[in-house]
C-alpha positions in Angstrom: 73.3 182.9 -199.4 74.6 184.5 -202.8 76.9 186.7 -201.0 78.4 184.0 -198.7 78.9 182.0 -202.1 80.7 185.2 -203.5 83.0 184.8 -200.3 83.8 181.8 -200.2 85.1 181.9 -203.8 87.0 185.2 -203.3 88.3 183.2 -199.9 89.1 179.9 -202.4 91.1 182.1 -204.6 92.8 184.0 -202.0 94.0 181.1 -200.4 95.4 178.9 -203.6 97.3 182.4 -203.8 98.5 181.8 -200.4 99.1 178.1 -200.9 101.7 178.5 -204.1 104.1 180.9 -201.6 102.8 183.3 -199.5 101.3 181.6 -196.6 101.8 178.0 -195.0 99.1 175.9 -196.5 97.0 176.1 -192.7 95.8 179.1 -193.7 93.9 177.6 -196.6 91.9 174.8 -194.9 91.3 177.5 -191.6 89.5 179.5 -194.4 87.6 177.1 -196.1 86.3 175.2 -192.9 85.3 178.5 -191.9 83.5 179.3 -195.2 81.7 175.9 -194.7 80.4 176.5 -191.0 78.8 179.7 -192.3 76.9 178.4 -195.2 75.9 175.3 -193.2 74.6 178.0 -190.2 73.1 180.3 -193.1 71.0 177.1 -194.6 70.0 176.2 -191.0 68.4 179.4 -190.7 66.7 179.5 -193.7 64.9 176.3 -193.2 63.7 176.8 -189.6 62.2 180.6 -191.0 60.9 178.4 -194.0 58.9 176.1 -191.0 57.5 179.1 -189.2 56.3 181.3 -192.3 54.7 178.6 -193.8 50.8 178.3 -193.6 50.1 175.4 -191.2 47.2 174.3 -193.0 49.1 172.8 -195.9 50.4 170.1 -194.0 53.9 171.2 -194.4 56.9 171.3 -191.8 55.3 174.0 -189.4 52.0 171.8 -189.7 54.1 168.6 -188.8 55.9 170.5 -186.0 52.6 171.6 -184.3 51.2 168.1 -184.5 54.4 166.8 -182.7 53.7 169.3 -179.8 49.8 168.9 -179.5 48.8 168.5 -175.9 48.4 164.6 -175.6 45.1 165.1 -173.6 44.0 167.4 -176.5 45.0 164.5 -179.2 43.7 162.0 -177.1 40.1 163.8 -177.9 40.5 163.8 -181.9 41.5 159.9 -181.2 38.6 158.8 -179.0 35.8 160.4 -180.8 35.5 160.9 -185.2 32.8 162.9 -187.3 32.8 165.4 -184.9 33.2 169.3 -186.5 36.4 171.3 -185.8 34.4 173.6 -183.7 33.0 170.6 -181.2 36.4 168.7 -180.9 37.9 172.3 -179.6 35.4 172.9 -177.3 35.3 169.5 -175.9 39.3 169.7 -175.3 38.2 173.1 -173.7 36.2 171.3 -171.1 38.5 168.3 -170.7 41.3 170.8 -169.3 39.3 173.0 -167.4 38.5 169.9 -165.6 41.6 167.9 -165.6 42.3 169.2 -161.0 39.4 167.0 -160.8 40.3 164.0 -161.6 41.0 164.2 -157.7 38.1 164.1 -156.6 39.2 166.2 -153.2 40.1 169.0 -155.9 36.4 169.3 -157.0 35.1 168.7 -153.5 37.4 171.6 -152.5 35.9 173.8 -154.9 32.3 173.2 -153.6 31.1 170.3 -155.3 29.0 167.4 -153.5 27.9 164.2 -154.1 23.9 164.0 -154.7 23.5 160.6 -154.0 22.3 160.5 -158.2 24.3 157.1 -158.6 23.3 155.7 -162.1 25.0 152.3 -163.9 26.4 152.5 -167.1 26.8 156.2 -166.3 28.3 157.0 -162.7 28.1 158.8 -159.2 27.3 162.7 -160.1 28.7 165.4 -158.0 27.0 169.0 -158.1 28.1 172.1 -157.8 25.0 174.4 -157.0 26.5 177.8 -157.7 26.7 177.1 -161.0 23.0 176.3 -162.0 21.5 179.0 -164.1 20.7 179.6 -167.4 24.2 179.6 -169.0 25.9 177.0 -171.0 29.4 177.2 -169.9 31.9 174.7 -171.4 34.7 175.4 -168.8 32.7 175.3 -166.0 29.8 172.3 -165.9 27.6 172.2 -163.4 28.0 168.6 -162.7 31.3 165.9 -162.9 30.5 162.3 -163.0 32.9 159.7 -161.3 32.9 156.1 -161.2 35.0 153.6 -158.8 33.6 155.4 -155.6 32.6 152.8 -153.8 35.7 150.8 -154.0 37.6 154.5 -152.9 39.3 155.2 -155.8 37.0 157.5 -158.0 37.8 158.4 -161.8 36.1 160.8 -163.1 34.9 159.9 -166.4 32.5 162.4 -167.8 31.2 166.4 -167.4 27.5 167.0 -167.6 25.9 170.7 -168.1 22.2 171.7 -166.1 20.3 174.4 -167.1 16.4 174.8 -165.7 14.0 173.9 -167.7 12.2 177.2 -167.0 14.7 178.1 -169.4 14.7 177.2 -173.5 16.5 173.9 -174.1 20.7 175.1 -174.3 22.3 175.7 -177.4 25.4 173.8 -176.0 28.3 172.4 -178.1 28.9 173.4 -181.9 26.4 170.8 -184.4 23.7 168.9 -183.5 25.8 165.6 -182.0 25.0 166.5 -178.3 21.0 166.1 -177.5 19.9 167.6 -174.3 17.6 165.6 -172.0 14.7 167.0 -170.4 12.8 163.8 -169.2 15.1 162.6 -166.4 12.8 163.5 -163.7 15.4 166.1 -162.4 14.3 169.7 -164.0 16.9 170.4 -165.9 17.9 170.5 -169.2 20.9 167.6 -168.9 23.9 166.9 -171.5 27.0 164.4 -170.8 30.6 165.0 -172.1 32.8 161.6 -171.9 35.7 163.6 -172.2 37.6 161.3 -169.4 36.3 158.0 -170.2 35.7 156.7 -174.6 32.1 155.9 -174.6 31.6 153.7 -177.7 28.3 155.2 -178.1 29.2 158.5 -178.7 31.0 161.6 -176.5 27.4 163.0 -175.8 25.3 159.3 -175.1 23.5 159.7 -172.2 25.1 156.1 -171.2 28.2 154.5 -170.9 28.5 150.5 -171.1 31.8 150.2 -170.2 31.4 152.4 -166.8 29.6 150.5 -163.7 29.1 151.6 -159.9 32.6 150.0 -158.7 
């Protein structure tokens, strides 16, 4: 920036030279305009390497520039559900779009899921996908989606839920001690909901839902 300065002054002096005789006075303005595009492309420059060197967790241009291009189903997450650690909010946006193809219900189907014929109110119709029971908790790939609105044929699917034997110890599952596991449905399996499709004023990991019926 100093040394653009530097020319622009040389350039200044130069051309009041040139405008008391020895150039037409064009010559003066062509300069300076030009001087002024440089420093105004210089300063540009330094601002948008100030935004990407800065640490985003000051809150700070970069910060305010990632915000603005957070995945909306990701914010939408944060916005449904507070007092919730870092940790669990990322791993429930991790589950939310690994299942986002089945919010059409013939994507899941496709993919070997099936309807049990488990059709609970205030929670939903459950489709199972066997392959996937054993003893691992895996956030991107739960063993059972939950759907609502079947019966009038337009399903939503409103929530995940993870199955893990009971022959096996009770699942870690999410980061903190918000989701409990349920071992008493009369299924055997250790059994945890996600509403990462639907808000459940309840909580993300209630075993219920009162805003979701059987329609």
């Amino acid at each position: 920036m100093k040394n653009l300065i530097s020319s622009a002054w040389r350039c200044k002096r130069k051309s009041y030279a040139m405008y008391f005789g020895f150039v037409p006075t064009v010559a003066f303005f062509f300069c300076a305009t030009t001087i002024l595009a440089l420093l105004f492309i210089s300063c540009q420059k330094e601002v948008t390497n100030e935004a990407k060197n800065v640490n985003p967790v000051s809150g700070n241009i970069a910060n305010q520039v990632a915000v603005s291009n957070t995945n909306d189903g990701d914010a939408e997450i944060m916005n449904m559900y507070s007092g919730l650690s870092k940790e669990a909010t990322l791993e429930l946006q991790q589950a939310r779009a690994a299942t986002a193809r089945y919010r059409d219900l013939k994507n899941a189907i496709k993919d070997g899921y099936s309807n049990i014929n488990v059709d609970v109110p205030n929670m939903g119709h459950h489709f199972m996908k066997a392959s996937l029971i054993d003893a691992t908790f895996d956030i991107r790939h739960p063993e059972i989606l939950v759907y609502n609105g079947l019966d009038t044929g337009n399903p939503e699917l409103v929530a995940v839920e993870y199955a893990v034997p009971l022959t096996y110890p009770i699942p870690e599952g999410f980061a903190g001690s918000n989701d409990v596991w349920n071992g008493t449905s009369g299924f055997p399996f250790w059994l945890v909901h996600a509403w990462v499709w639907k808000y459940n004023p309840d909580g993300v990991f209630n075993w219920t839902n009162p805003t979701v019926d059987l329609d």
